[in-house]
PDB file as gemmi writes it, atoms N, CA and C in Angstrom:
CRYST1    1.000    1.000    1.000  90.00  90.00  90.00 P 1                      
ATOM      1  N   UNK A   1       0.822  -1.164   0.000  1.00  0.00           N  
ATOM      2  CA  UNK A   1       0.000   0.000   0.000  1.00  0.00           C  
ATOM      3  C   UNK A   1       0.881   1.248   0.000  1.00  0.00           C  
ATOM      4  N   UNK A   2       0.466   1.875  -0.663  1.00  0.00           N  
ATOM      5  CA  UNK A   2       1.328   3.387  -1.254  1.00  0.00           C  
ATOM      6  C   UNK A   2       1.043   4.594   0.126  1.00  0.00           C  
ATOM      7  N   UNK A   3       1.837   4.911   0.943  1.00  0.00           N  
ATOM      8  CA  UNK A   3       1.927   5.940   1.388  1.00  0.00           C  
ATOM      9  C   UNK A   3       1.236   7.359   0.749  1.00  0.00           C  
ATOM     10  N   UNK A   4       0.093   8.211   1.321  1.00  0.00           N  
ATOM     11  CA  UNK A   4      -0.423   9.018   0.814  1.00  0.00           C  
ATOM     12  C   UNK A   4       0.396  10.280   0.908  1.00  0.00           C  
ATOM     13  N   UNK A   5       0.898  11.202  -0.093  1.00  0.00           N  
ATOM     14  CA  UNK A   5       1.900  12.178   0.468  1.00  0.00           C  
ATOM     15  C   UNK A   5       1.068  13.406   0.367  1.00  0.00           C  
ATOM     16  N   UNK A   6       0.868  14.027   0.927  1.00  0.00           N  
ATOM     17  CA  UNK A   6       0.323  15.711   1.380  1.00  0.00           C  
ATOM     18  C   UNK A   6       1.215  16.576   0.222  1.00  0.00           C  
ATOM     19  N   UNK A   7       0.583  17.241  -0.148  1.00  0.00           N  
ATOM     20  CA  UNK A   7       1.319  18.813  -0.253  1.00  0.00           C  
ATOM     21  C   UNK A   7       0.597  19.032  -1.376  1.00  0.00           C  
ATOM     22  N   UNK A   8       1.103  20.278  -2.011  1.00  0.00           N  
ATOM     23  CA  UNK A   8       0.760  21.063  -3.508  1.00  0.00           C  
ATOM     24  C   UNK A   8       1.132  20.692  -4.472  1.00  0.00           C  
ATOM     25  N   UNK A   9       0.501  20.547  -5.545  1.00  0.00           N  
ATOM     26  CA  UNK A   9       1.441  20.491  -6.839  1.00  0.00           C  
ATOM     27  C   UNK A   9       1.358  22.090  -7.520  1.00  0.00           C  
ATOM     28  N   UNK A  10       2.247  21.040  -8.586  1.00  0.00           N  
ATOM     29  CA  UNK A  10       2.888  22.618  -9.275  1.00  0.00           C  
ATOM     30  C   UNK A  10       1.937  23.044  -9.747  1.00  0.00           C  
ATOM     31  N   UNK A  11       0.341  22.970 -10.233  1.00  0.00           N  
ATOM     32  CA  UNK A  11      -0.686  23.110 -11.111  1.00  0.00           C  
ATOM     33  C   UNK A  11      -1.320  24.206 -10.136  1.00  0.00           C  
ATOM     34  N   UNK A  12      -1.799  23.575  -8.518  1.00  0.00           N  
ATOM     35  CA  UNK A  12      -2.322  24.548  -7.659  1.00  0.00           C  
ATOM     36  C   UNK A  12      -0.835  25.886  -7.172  1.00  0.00           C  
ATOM     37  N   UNK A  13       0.316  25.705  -7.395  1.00  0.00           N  
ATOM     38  CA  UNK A  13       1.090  26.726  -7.244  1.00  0.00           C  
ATOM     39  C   UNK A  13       1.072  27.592  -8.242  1.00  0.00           C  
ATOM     40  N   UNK A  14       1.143  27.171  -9.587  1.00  0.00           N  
ATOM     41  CA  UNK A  14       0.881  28.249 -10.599  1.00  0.00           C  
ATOM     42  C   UNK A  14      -0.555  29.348 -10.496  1.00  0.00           C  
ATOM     43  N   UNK A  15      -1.560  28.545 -10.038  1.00  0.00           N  
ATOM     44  CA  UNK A  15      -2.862  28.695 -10.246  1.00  0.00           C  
ATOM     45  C   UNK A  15      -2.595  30.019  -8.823  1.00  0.00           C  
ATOM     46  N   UNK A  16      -2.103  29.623  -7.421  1.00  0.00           N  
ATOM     47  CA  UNK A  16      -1.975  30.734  -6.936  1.00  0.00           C  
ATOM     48  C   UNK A  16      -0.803  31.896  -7.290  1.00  0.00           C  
ATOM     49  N   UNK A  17      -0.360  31.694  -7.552  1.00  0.00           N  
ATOM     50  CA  UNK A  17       0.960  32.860  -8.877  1.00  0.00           C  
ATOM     51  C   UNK A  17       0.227  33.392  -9.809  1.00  0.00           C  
ATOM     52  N   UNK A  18      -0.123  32.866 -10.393  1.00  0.00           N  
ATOM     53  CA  UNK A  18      -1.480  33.887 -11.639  1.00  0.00           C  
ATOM     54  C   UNK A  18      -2.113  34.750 -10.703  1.00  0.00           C  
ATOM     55  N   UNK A  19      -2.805  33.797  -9.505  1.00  0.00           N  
ATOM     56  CA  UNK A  19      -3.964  34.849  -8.916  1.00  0.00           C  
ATOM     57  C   UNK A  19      -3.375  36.257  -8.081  1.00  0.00           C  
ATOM     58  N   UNK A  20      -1.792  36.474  -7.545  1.00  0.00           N  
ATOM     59  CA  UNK A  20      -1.601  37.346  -6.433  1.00  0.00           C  
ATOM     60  C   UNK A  20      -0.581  38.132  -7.899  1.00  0.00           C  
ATOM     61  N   UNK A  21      -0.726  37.508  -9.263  1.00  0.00           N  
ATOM     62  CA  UNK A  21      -0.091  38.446 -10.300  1.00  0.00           C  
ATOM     63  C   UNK A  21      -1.626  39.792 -10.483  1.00  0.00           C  
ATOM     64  N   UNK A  22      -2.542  38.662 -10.891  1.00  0.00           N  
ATOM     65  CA  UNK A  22      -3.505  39.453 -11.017  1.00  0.00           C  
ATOM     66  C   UNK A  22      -3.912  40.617 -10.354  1.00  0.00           C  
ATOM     67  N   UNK A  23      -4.209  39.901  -8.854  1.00  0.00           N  
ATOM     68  CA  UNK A  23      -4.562  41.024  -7.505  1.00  0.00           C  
ATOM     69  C   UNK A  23      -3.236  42.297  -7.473  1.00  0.00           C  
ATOM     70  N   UNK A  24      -2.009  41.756  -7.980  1.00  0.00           N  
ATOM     71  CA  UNK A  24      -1.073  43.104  -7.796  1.00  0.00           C  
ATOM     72  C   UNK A  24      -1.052  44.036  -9.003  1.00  0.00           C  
ATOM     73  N   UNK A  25      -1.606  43.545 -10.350  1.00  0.00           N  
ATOM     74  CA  UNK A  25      -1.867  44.627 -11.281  1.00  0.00           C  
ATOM     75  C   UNK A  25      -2.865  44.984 -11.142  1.00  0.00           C  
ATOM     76  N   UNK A  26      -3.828  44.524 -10.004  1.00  0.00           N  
ATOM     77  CA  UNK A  26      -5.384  46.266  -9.857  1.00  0.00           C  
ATOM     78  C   UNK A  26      -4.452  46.813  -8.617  1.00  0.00           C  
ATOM     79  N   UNK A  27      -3.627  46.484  -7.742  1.00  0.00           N  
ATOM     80  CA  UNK A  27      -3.674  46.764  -6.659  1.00  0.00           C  
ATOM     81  C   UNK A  27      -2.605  48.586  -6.837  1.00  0.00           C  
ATOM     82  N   UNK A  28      -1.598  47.787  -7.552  1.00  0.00           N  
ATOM     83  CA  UNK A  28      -0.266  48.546  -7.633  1.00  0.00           C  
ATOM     84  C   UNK A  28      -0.464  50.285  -8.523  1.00  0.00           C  
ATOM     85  N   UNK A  29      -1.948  49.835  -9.441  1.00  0.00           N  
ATOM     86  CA  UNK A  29      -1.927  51.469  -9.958  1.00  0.00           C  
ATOM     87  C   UNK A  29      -2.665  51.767  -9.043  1.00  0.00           C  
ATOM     88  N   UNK A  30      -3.424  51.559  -8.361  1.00  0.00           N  
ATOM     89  CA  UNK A  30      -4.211  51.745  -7.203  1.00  0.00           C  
ATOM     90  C   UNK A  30      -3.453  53.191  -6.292  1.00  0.00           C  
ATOM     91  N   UNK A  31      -2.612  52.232  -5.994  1.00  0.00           N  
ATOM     92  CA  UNK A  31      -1.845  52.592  -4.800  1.00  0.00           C  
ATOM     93  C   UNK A  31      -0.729  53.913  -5.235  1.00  0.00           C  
ATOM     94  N   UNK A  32      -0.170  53.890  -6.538  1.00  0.00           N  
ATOM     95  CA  UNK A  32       0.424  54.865  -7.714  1.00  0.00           C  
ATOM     96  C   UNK A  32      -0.607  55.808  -7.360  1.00  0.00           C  
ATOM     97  N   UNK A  33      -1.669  55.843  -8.079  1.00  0.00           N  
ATOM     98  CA  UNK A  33      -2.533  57.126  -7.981  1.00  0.00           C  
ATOM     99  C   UNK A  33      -2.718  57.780  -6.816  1.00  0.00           C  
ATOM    100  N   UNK A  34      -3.050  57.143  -5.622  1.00  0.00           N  
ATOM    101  CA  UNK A  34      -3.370  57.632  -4.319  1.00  0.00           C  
ATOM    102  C   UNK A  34      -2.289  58.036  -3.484  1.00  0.00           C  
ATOM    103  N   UNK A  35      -1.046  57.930  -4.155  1.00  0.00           N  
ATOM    104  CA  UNK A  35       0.296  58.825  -3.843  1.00  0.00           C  
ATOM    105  C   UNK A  35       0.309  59.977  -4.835  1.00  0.00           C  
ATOM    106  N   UNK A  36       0.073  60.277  -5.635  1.00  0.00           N  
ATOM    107  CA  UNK A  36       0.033  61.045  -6.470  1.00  0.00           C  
ATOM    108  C   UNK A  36      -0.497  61.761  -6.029  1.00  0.00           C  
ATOM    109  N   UNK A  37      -2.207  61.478  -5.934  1.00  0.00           N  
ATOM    110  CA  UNK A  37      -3.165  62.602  -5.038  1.00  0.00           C  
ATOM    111  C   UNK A  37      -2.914  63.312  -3.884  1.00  0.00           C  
ATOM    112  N   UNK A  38      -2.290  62.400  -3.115  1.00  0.00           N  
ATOM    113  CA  UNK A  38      -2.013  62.552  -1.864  1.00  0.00           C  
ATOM    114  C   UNK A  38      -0.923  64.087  -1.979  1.00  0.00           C  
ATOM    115  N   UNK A  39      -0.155  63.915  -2.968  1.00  0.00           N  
ATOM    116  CA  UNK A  39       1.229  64.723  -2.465  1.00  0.00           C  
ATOM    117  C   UNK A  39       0.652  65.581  -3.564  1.00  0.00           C  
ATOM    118  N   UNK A  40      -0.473  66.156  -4.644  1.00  0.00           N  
ATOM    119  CA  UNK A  40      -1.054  67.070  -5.279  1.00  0.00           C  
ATOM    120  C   UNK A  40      -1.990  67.999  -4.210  1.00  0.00           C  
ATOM    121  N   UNK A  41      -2.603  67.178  -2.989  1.00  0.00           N  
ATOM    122  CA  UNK A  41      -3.366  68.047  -2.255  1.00  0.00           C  
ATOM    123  C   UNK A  41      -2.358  68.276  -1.182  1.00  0.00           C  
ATOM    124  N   UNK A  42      -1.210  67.396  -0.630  1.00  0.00           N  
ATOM    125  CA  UNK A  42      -0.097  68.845   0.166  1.00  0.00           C  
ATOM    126  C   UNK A  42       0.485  69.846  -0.521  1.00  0.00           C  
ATOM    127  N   UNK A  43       0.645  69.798  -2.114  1.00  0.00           N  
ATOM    128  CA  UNK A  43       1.144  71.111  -2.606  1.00  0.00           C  
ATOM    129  C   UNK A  43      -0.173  72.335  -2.741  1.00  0.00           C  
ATOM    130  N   UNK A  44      -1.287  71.405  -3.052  1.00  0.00           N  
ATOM    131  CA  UNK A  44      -2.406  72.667  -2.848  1.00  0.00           C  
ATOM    132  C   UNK A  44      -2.280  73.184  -1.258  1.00  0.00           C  
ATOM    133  N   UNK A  45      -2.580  72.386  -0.504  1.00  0.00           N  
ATOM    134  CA  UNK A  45      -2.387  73.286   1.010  1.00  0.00           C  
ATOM    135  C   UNK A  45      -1.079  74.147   1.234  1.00  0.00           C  
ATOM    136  N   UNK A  46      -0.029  73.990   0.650  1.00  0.00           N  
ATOM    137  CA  UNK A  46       1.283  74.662   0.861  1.00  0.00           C  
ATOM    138  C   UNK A  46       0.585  75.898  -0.259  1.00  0.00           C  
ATOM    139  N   UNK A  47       0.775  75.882  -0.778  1.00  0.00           N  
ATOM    140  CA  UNK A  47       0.282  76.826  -1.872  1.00  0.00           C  
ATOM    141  C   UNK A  47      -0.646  77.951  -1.099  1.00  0.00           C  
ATOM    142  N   UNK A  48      -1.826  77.442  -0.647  1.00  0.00           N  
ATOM    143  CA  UNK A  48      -2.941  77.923   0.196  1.00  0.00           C  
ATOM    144  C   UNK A  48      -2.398  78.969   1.347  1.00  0.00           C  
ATOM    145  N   UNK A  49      -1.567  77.891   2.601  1.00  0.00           N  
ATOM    146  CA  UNK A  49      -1.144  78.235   3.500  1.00  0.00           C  
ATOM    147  C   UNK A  49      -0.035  80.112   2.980  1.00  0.00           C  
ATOM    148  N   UNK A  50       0.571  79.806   1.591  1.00  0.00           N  
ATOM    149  CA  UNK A  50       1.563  80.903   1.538  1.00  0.00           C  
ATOM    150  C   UNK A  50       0.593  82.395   1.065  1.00  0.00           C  
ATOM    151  N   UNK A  51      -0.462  81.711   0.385  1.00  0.00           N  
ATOM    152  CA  UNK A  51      -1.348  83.408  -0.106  1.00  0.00           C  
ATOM    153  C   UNK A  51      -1.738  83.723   1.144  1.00  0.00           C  
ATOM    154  N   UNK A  52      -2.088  83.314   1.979  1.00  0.00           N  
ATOM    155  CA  UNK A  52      -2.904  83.305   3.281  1.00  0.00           C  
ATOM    156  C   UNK A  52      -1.519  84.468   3.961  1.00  0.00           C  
ATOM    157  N   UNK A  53      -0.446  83.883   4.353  1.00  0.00           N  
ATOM    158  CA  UNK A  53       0.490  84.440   5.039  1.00  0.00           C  
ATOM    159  C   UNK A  53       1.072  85.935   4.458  1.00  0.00           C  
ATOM    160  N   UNK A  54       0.919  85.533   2.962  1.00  0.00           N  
ATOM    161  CA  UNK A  54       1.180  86.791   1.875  1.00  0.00           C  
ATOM    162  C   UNK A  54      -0.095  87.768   2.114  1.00  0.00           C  
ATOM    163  N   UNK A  55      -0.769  87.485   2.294  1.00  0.00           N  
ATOM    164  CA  UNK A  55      -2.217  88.981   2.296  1.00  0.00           C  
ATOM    165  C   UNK A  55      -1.703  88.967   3.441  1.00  0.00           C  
ATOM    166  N   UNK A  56      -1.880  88.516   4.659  1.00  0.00           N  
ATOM    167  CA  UNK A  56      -1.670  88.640   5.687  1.00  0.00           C  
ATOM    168  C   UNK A  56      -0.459  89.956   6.309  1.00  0.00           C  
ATOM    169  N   UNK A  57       0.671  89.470   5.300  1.00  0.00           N  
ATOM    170  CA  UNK A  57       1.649  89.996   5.100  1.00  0.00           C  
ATOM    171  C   UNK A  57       1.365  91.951   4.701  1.00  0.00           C  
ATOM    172  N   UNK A  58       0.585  91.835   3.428  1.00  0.00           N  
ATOM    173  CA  UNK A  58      -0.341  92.787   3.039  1.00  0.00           C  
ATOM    174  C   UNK A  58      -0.744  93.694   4.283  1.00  0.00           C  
ATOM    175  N   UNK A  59      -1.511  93.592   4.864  1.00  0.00           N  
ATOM    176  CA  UNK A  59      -2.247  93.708   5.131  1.00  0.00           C  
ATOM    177  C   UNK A  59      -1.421  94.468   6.795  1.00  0.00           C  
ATOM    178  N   UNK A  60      -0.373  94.128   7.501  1.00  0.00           N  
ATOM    179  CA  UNK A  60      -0.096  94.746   8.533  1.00  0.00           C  
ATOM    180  C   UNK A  60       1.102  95.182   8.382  1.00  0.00           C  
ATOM    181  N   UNK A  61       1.434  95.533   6.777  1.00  0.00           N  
ATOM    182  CA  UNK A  61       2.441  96.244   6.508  1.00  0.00           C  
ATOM    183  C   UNK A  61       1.632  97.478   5.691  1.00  0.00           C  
ATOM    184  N   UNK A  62       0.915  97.293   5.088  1.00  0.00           N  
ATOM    185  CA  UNK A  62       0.603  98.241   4.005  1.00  0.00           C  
ATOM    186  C   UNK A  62       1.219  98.310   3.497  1.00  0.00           C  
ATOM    187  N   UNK A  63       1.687  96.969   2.339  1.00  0.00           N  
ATOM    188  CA  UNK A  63       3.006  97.426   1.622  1.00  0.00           C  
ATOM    189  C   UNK A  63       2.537  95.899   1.125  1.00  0.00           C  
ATOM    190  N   UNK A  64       3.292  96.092  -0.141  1.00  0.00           N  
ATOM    191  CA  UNK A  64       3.322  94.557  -1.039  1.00  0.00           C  
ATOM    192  C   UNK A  64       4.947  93.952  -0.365  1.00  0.00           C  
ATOM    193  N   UNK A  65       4.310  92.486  -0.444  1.00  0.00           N  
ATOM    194  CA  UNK A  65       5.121  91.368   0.047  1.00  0.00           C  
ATOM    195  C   UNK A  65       6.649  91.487  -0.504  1.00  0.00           C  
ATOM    196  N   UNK A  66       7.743  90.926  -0.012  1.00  0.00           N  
ATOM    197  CA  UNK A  66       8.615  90.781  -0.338  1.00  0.00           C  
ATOM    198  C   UNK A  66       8.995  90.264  -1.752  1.00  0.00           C  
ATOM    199  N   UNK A  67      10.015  89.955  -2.322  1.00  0.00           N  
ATOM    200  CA  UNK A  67      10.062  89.626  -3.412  1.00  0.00           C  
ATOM    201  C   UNK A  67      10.841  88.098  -3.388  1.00  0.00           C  
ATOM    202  N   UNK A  68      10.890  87.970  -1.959  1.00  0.00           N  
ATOM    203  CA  UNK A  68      11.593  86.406  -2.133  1.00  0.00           C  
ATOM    204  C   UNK A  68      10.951  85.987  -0.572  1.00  0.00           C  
ATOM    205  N   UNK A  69      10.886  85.123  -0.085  1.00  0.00           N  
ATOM    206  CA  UNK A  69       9.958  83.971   0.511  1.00  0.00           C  
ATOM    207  C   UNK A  69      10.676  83.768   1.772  1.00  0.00           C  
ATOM    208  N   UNK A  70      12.082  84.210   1.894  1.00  0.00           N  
ATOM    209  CA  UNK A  70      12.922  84.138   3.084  1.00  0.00           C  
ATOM    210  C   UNK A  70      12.294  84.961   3.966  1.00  0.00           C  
ATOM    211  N   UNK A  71      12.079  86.317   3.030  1.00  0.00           N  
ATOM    212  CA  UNK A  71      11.958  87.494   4.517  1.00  0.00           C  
ATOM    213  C   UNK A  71      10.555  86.972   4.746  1.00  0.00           C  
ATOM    214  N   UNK A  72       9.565  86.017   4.698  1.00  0.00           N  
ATOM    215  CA  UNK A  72       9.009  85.661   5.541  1.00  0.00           C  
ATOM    216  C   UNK A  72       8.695  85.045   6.300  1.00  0.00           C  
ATOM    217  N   UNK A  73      10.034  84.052   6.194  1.00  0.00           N  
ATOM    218  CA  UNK A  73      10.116  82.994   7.443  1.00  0.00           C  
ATOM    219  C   UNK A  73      10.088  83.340   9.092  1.00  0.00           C  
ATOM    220  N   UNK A  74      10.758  83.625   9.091  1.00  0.00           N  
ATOM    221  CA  UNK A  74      10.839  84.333  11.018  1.00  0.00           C  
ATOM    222  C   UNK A  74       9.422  84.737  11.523  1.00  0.00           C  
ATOM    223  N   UNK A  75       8.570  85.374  10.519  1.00  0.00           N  
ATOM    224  CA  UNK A  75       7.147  85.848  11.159  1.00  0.00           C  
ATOM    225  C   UNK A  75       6.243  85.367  10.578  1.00  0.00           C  
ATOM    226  N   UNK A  76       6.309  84.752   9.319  1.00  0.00           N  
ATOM    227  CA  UNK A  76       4.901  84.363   9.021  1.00  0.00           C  
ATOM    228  C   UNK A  76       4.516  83.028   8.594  1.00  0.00           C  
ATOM    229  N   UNK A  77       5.652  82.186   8.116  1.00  0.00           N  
ATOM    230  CA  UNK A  77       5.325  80.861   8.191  1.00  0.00           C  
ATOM    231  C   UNK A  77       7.056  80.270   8.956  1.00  0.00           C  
ATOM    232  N   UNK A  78       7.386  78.858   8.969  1.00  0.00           N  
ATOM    233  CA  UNK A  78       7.865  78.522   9.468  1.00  0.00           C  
ATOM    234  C   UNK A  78       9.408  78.090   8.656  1.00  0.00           C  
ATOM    235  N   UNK A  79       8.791  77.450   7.454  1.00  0.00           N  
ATOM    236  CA  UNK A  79       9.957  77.536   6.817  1.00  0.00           C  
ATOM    237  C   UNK A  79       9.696  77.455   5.691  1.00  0.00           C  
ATOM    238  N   UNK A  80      10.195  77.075   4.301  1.00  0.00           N  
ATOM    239  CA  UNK A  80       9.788  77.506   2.636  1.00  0.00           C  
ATOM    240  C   UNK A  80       9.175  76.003   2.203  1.00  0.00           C  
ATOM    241  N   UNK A  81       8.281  75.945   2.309  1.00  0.00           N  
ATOM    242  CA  UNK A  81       7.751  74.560   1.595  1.00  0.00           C  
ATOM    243  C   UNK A  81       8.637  73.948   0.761  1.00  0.00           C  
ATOM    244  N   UNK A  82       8.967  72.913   0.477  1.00  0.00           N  
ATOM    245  CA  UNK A  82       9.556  72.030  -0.377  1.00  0.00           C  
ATOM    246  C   UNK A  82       7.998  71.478  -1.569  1.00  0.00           C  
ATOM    247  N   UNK A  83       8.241  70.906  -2.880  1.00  0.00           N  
ATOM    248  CA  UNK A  83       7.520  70.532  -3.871  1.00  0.00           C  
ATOM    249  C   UNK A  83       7.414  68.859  -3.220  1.00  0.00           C  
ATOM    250  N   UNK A  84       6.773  68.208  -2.945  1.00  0.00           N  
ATOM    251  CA  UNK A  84       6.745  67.328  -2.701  1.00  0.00           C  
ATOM    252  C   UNK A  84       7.248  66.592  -4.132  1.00  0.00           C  
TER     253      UNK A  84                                                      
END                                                                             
């Protein structure tokens, strides 16, 4: 009598290799886009945050803003946004 041996064959290993190929080409642009978005709406808030500080700026100088982004570090934001 033949010993019954356990395990996988190569037919059910391929069959799961196709399937976690599949699941990673919806998964992977997925995940591409929603970094993308992600770091398009921190440059809109950086963006936001600097007109905000610039009228601001306006506004308790009576005078138009500087012409470079340094002279407003010390008082009105913290430091120069980077582009994500």
């Amino acid at each position: 009598m033949k010993a019954k041996k356990s395990g996988f064959t190569l037919v059910e290993i391929l069959i799961v290799v196709v399937i976690l190929g599949i699941l990673a080409a919806i998964v992977i642009p997925q995940f591409t886009s929603a970094s993308t978005e992600a770091k398009e709406n921190s440059l809109k808030s950086d963006l936001h945050s600097m007109r905000s500080q610039i009228s601001l700026y306006k506004i308790k100088n009576d005078d138009l803003p500087p012409s470079t982004l340094s002279d407003l570090v010390p008082d009105y934001i913290r430091e120069i946004p980077v582009n994500p």
